[in-house]
C-alpha positions, -999 to +999 in steps of 0.1 A: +141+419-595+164+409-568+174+372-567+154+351-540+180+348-511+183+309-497+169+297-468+192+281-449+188+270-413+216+248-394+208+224-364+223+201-336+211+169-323+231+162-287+217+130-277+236+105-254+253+083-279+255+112-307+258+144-315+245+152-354+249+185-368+221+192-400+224+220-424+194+224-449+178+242-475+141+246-477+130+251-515+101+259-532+076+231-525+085+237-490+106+204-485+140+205-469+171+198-484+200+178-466+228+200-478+246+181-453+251+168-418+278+147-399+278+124-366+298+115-342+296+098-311+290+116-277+314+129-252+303+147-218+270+135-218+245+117-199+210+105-202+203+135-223+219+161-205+256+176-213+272+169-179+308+182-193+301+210-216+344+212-226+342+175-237+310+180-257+319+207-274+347+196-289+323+167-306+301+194-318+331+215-329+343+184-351+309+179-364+305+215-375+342+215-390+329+184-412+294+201-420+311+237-430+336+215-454+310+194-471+290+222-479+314+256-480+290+273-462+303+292-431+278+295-403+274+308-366+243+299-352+223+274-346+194+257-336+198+233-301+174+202-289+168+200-258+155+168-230+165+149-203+143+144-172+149+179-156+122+192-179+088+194-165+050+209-175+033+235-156-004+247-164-014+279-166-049+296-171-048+337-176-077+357-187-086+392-199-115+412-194-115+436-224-137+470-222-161+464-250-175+427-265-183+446-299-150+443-313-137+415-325-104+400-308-070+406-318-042+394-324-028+418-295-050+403-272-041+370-276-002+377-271-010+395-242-028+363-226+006+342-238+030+369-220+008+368-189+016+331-192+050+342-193+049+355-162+043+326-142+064+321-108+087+295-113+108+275-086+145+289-081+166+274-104+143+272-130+137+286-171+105+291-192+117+271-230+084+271-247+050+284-235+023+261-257-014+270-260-041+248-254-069+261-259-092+297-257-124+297-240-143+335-250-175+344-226-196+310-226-177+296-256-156+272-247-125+250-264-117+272-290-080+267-308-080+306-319-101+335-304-092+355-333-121+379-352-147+366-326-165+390-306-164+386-269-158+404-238-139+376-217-107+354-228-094+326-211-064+304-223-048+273-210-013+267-214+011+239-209+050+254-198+073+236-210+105+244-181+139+231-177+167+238-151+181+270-158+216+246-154+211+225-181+205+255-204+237+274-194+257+238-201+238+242-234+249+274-241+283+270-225+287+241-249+281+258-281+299+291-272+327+270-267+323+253-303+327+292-313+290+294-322+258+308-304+227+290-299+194+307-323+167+287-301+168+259-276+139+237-285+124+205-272+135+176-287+102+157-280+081+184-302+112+184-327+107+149-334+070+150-336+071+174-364+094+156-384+073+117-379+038+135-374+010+141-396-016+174-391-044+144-389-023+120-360-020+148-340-057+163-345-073+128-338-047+117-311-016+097-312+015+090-292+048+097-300+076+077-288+115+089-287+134+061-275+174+077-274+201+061-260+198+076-227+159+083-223+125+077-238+100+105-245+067+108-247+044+131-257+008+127-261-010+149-288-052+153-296-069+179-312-034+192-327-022+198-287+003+184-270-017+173-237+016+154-219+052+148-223+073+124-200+110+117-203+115+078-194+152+072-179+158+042-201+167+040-236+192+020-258+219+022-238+202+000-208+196-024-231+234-027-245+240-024-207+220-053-197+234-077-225+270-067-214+265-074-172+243-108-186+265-123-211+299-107-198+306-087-234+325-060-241+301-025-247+308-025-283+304-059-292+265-062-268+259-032-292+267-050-320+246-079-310+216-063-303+215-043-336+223-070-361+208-101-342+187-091-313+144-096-314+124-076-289+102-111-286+123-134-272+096-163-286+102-152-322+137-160-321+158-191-331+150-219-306+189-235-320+207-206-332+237-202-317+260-170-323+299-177-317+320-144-306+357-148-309+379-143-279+400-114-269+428-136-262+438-161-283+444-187-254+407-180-240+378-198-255+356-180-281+318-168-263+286-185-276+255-167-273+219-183-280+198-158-297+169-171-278+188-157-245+199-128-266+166-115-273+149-124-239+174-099-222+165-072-249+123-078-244+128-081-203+140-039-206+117-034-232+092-046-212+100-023-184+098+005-207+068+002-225+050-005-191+066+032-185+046+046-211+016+027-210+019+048-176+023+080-187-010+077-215-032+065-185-016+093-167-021+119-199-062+118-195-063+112-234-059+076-231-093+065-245-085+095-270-057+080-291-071+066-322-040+071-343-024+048-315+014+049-313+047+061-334+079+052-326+110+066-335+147+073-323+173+053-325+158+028-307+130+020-335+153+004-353+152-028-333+134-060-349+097-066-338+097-037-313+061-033-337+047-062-322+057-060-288+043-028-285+009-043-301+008-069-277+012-049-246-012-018-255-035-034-281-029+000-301-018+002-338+016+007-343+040+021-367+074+032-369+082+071-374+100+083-406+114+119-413+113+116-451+082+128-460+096+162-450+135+154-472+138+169-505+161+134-515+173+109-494+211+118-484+225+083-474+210+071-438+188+109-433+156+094-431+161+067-404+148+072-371+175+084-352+178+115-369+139+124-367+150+150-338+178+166-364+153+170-390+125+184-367+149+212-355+159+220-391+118+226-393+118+240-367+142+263-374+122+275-408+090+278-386+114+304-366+122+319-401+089+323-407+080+344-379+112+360-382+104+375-418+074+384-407+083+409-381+117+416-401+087+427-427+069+447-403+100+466-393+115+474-426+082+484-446+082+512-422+119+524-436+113+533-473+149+538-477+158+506-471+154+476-499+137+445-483+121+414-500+099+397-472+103+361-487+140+363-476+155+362-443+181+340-436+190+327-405+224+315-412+247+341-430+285+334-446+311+357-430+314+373-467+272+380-466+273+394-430+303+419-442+285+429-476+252+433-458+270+459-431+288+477-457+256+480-476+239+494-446+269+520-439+264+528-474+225+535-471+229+554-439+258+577-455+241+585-490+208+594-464+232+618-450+246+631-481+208+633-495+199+652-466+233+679-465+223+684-504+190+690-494+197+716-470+223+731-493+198+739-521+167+752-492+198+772-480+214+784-511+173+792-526+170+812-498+200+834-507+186+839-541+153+850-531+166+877-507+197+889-537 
């Protein structure tokens, strides 16, 4: 028996302050393996969106240079998140009347519905990146999550498009061609993220998810396993570093610094007397003092803003009396201290911050902190699109006797040395077919001359 190929599935994180690049390994008991992944800090991009796609690329060049080296695996595509506040939601109801309610629904009919939904007009300018079902409503049966095997002679489905500027995805693509790669799938970095900090029963009993980036926060609101809204927010991280900087007249990277290693997000916790002492620049200027008290009143007063944001969007999600499983936070901006209780104290909902480990084979240094929940959701992402990928590989090559296929292998990602010995290997197959068939021929051919001698 042939030995079981390895899954392997590479994927890119572009966010505003960093660009990560993920290669992983799913194994047995489905987990993912970090085989590695590297970071480095942004270039050519704003709240979310590449503005520059030269300068980013050149980031996600050197991160792929790094992951290829770590790892010895050569790769060419990958998978791409995808935000910012150019994507919007569009619903769409379609509907089928099929000729006969005795036979039970197909598959076929239901992918017909979803490429009807494909179909919708769109305003110039624009692109379809994910089309996700809401629900199925079959004759007087209503809010059904799959039609399939019931009997019934009309099928309605709701959708909710997920669409971005068509720009934004050719800066995407622009930016990863130039990194000499191709892009797999763009996904949304919201649903990315949810995967990877989301359990089946959060999302079935209704939760919030929230991204807070450098650049912007998401939001996407989930219940009965659907996501109902999605907002992008056009505040993250960043406006906080910004605010201490234009407040306490600091340099970008030492506000950072501050607000990671002694900022609160409830200015009452903090020191009443603690005083922080930041060395001058110059040695004849006098070295900065900064009272954590004031430190962490300038990081609540945007947090504050912020969170009002989302309380926003769940009033404006129709789900808000829905959420039982309250709220999860993750991103790079769930690292900050307290942010727990703030966000109990303005919704009154429970709290908690987002992990990606549960879905990590082992922990690979820093992996399962927030900020990389997006990484990791397009990695599973990614095998998800494996998934469906064997399947119809399956499909196809089960037709072709002649041709060897083991339908629990599929690789997304090949090294230049597979892709090679995989097309010699098909040359070979299609010219011993050929041979087979010219001998074939031959011996009818050279039968026939015996019978008629």
């Amino acid at each position: 028996m042939d030995k079981k190929k390895r899954e392997i599935v590479a994927a890119i994180d572009i966010g505003t302050t960093k660009i990560v690049s993920l290669l992983g390994e799913r194994k047995e008991n489905r987990k993912i393996e970090i085989l590695g992944f590297s970071r480095y800090d942004s270039m050519g991009i704003r709240r979310g969106e590449i503005l520059n796609p030269e300068q980013a690329s050149n980031v996600v060049r050197n991160t792929v240079n790094d992951l290829q080296k770590q790892t010895g695996i050569k790769f060419s595509e990958m998978f791409v998140g995808i935000a910012g506040q150019h994507i919007s939601f569009l619903k769409s109801r379609n509907y089928i009347n099929r000729s006969s309610s005795d036979d039970c629904i197909t598959v076929a009919d239901v992918e017909k519905l979803r490429r009807d939904a494909g179909n919708t007009v769109l305003d110039e300018g624009q692109e379809i990146i994910h089309i996700l079902t809401q629900n199925y409503n079959v004759d007087n049966e209503t809010n059904i999550s799959n039609p399939v095997g019931m009997l019934g002679k009309r099928i309605e489905a709701n959708f909710n498009i997920v669409v971005s500027k068509s720009d934004s995805i050719k800066r995407i693509r622009k930016c990863i061609d130039l990194s000499g790669l191709t892009v797999k799938e763009i996904i949304l970095e919201p649903l990315a993220s949810s995967n990877a900090v989301l359990c089946d029963e959060e999302r079935e009993v209704g939760v919030v998810m929230v991204d807070i980036g450098g650049g912007t926060t998401d939001v996407a609101v989930f219940h009965k396993n659907v996501l109902h809204h999605s907002a992008v927010i056009p505040y993250g991280g960043n406006a906080i570093t910004q605010d201490i900087m234009n407040v306490c007249g600091l340099s970008e990277q030492v506000a950072e610094d501050l607000k990671l290693n002694f900022g609160m997000s409830l200015g009452e916790s903090a020191e009443d007397n603690r005083i922080i002492e930041i060395p001058a620049i110059i040695s004849e200027r006098k070295p900065k003092e900064i009272a954590v008290r004031h430190l962490s009143n300038i990081i609540q007063a945007r947090m504050d803003e912020i969170i009002d944001a989302i309380i926003f969007q769940i009033e404006n999600s129709g789900c808000a009396d829905k959420l039982h499983c309250g709220i999860v936070i993750t991103g790079g901006g769930a690292m900050l201290r307290q942010l727990k209780e703030l966000f109990s104290l303005h919704t009154d909902m429970e709290v908690r911050i987002g992990l990606p480990r549960k879905h990590i084979a082992d922990n690979v240094e820093n992996i399962s902190e927030p900020c990389y929940a997006t990484g990791v959701g397009l990695l599973m992402n990614g095998f998800e699109y494996l998934d469906k990928h064997s399947d119809e590989m399956a499909d196809v090559k089960n037709i072709d006797n002649n041709t060897e296929y083991d339908e629990n292998t599929a690789p997304i990602l090949q090294s230049d040395e597979e892709k090679d010995q995989n097309e010699k290997k098909s040359f070979r197959q299609f010219f011993d077919r050929i041979v087979n068939n010219l001998k074939k021929a031959l011996e009818h051919y050279f039968r026939d001359i015996d019978t008629t001698m």
